[in-house]
GUKE-267663 format. One record per residue (C-alpha): y negated, z negated, x negated; chain; residue number from 1. Coordinates in nm, 4 decimals, decimal comma. Layout:
# GUKE-267663
- v:w:u:kette:nr
- Y:Z:X:A:NUM
...
***
This chain:
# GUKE-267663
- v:w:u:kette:nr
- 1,7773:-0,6692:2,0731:A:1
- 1,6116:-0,4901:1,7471:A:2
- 1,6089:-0,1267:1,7599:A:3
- 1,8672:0,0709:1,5618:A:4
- 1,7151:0,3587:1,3441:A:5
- 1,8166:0,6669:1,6165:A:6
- 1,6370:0,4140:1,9247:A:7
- 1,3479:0,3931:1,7049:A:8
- 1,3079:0,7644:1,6066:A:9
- 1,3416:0,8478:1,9927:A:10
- 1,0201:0,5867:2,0440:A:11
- 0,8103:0,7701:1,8598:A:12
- 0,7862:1,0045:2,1005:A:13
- 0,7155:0,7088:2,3640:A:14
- 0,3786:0,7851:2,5927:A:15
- 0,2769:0,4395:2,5343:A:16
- 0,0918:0,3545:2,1539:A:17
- 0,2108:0,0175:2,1450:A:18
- 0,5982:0,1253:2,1942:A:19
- 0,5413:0,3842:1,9044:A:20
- 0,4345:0,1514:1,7166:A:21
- 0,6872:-0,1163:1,7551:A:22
- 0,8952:0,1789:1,6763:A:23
- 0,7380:0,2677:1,3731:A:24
- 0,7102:-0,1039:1,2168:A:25
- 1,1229:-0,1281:1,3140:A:26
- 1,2004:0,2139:1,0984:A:27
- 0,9696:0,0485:0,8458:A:28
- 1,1840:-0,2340:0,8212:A:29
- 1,4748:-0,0348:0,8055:A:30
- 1,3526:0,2196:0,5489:A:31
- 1,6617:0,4730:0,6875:A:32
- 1,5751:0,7831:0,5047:A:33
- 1,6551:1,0007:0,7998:A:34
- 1,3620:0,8804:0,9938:A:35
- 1,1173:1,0516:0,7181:A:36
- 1,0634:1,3954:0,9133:A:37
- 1,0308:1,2471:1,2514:A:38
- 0,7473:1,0068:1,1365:A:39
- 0,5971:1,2509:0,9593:A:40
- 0,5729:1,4851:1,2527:A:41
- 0,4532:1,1644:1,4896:A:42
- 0,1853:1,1041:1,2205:A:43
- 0,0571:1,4326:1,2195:A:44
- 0,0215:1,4364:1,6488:A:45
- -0,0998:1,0256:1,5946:A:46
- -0,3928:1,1275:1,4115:A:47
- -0,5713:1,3047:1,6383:A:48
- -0,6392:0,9968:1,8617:A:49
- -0,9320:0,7644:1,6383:A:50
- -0,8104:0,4493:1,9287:A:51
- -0,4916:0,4163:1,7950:A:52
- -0,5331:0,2979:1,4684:A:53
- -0,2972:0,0446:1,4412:A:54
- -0,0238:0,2472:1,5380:A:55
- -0,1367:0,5228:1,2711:A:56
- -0,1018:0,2383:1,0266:A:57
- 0,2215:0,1511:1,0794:A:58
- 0,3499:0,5312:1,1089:A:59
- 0,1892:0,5739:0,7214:A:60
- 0,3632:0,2515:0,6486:A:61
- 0,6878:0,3704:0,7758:A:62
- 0,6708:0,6750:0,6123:A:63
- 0,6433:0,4925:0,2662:A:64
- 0,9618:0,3741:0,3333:A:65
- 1,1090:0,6287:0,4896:A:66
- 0,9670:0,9522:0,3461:A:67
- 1,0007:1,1282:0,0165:A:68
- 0,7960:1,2838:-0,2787:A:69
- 0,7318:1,5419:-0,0393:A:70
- 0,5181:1,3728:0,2037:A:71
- 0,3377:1,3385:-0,0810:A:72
- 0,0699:1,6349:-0,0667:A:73
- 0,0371:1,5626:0,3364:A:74
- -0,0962:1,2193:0,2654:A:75
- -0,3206:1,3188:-0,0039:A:76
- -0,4797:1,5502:0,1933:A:77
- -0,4826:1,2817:0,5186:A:78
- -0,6501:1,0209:0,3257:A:79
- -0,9570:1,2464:0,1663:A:80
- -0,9850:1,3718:0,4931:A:81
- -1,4075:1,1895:0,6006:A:82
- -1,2697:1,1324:0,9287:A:83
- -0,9294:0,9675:0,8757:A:84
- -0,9500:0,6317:0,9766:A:85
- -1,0019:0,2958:0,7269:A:86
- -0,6717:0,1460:0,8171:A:87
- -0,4839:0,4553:0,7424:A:88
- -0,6416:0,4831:0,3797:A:89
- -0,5195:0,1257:0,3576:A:90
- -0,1525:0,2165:0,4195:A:91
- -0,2237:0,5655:0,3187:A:92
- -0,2532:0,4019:-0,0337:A:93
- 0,0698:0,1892:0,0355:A:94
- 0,2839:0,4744:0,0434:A:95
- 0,1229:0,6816:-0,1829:A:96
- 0,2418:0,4941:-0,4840:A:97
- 0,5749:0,4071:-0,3336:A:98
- 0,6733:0,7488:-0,2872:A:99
- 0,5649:0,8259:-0,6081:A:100
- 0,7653:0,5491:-0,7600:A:101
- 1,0823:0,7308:-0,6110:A:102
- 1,0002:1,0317:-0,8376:A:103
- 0,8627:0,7581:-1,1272:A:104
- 0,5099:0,9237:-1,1351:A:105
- 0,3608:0,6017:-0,9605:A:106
- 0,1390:0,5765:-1,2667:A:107
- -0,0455:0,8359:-1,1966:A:108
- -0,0702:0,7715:-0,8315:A:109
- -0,2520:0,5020:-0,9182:A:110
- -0,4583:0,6155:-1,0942:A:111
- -0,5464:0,9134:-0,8152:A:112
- -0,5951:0,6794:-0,6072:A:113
- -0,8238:0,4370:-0,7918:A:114
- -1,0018:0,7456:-0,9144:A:115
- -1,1180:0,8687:-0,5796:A:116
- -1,3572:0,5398:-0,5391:A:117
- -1,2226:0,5088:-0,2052:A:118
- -1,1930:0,0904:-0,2076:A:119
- -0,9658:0,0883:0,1167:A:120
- -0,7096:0,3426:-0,0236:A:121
- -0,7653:0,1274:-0,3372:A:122
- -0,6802:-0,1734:-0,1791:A:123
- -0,3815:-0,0280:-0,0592:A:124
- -0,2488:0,1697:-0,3551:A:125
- -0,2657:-0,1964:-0,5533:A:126
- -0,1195:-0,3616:-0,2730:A:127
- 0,1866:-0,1879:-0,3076:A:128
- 0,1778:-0,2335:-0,6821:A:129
- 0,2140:-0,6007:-0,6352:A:130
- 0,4779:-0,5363:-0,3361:A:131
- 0,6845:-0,3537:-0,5292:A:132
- 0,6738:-0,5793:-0,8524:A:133
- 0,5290:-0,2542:-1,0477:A:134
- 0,4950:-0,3107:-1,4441:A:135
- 0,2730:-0,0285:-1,5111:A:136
- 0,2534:0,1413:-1,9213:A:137
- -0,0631:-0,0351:-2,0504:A:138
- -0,2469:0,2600:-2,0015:A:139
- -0,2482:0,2333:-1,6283:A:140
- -0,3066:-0,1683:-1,6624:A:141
- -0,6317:-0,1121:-1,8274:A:142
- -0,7252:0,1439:-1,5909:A:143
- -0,6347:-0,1196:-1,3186:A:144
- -0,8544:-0,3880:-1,4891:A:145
- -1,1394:-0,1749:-1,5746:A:146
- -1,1501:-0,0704:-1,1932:A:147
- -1,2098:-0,4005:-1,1091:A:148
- -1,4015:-0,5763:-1,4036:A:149
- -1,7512:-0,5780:-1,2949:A:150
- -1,7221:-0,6154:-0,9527:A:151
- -1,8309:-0,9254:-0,7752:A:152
- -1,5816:-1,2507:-0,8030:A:153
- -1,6109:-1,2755:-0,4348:A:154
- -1,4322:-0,8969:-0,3844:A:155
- -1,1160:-0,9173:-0,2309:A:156
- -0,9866:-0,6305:-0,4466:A:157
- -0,9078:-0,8566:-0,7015:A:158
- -0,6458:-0,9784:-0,4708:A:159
- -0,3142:-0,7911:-0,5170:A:160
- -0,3853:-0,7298:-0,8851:A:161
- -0,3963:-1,1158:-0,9490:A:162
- -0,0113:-1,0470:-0,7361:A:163
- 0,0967:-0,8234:-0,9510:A:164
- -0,0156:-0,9207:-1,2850:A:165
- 0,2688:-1,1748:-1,2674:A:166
- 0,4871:-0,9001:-1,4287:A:167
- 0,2162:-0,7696:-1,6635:A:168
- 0,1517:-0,8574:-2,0407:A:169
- -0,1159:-0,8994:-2,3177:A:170
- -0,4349:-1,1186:-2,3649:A:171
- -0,6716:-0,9476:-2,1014:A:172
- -0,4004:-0,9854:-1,8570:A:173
- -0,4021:-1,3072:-1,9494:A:174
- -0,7925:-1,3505:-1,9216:A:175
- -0,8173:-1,1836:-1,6273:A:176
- -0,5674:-1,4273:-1,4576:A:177
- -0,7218:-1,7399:-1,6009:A:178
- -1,1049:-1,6074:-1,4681:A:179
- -0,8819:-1,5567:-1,1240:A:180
- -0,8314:-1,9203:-1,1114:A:181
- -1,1631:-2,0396:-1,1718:A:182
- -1,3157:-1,7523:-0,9057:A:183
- -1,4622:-1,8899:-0,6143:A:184
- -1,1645:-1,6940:-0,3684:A:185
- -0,9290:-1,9875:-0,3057:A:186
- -0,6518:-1,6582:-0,2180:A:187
- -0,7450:-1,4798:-0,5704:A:188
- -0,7078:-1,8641:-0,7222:A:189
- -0,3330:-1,9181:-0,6144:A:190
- -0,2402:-1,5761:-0,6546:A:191
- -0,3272:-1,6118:-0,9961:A:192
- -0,2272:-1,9221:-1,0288:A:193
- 0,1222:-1,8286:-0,9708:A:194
- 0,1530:-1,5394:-1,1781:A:195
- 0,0465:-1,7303:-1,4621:A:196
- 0,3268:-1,9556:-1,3824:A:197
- 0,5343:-1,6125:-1,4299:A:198
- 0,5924:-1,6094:-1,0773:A:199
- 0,5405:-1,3509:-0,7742:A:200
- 0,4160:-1,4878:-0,4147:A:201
- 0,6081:-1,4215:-0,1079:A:202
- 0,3271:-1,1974:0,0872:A:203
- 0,3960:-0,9999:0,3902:A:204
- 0,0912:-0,7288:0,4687:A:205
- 0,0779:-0,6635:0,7904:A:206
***
């Protein structure tokens, strides 16, 4: 039997990784606001172990769901931290921008995180993005595409922007999709291929 929220929040305090992180991806599913301080506070002890990575990434996951704006400075500071792990930039970016969405200043979490050339947190602020079905001001659309315009066809940061552009408008969208399709990423090609069609993908990150 799943978890409830109060089984999970008592996990996180479980000796072994792998049970706090089954609890972690269970409150993540849930999104219960009231689990926001505990994973915080499991984070913060999580993070001093480099081994368990995965389980760090699904406590920064969790807390995207389950935190608030004011987990916000805390993961800031975690993810420009040199010796916080790849994975946790990944999610790190992930719930940056969605709990900056709660307080509608996701723009300019984007942005930040785009801006600090970090291409894992990148990954991860633009997977959400596409998650969450974000239609950006055109500002921060440009700013997406121009992050991604010269790099390599084969880069799978094209990826969730070719997702998310299913909600976007105006001809460079539109030219940006259409040289998605004709990349040589068959994941980039369908992607876009979709959101041409107007359509968003079913993707679950892991």
């Amino acid at each position: 039997m799943a978890l409830n929220a109060v089984e999970a929040i008592r996990q996180l305090q479980d000796r072994s990784s792998s049970k706090r992180r089954s609890a972690a991806k269970r409150l993540r599913q849930l999104g219960d606001p009231s689990a926001g301080p505990a994973l915080l506070e499991a984070l913060k002890n999580e993070v001093r172990d480099s081994r368990t990575w995965e389980t760090q990434y699904q406590m920064t996951m969790a807390l995207g769901t389950c935190g608030s704006p004011s987990n916000l400075p805390y993961l800031r500071d975690l993810v420009l931290q040199r010796k916080t792990l790849h994975a946790v930039h990944t999610a790190g970016g992930d719930a940056i921008v969605r709990l900056s969405y709660m307080e509608h200043s996701h723009a300019e979490a984007i942005r930040w995180c785009l801006s600090t050339s970090n291409e894992t947190l990148a990954d991860g602020a633009l997977q959400a993005v596409a998650m969450l079905r974000l239609v950006p001001d055109q500002q921060t659309v440009t700013y997406i595409l121009d992050f991604i315009k010269d790099r390599s066809p084969h880069d799978g940061l094209y990826f969730w922007p070719a997702v998310a552009a299913a909600g976007w408008t105006g001809q460079r969208v539109q030219d940006f999709l259409t040289s998605c399709v004709s990349g040589p990423r068959s994941d980039v090609a369908e992607a876009a291929t979709t959101s041409l069609a107007g359509n968003y993908g079913t993707y679950r990150p892991l």
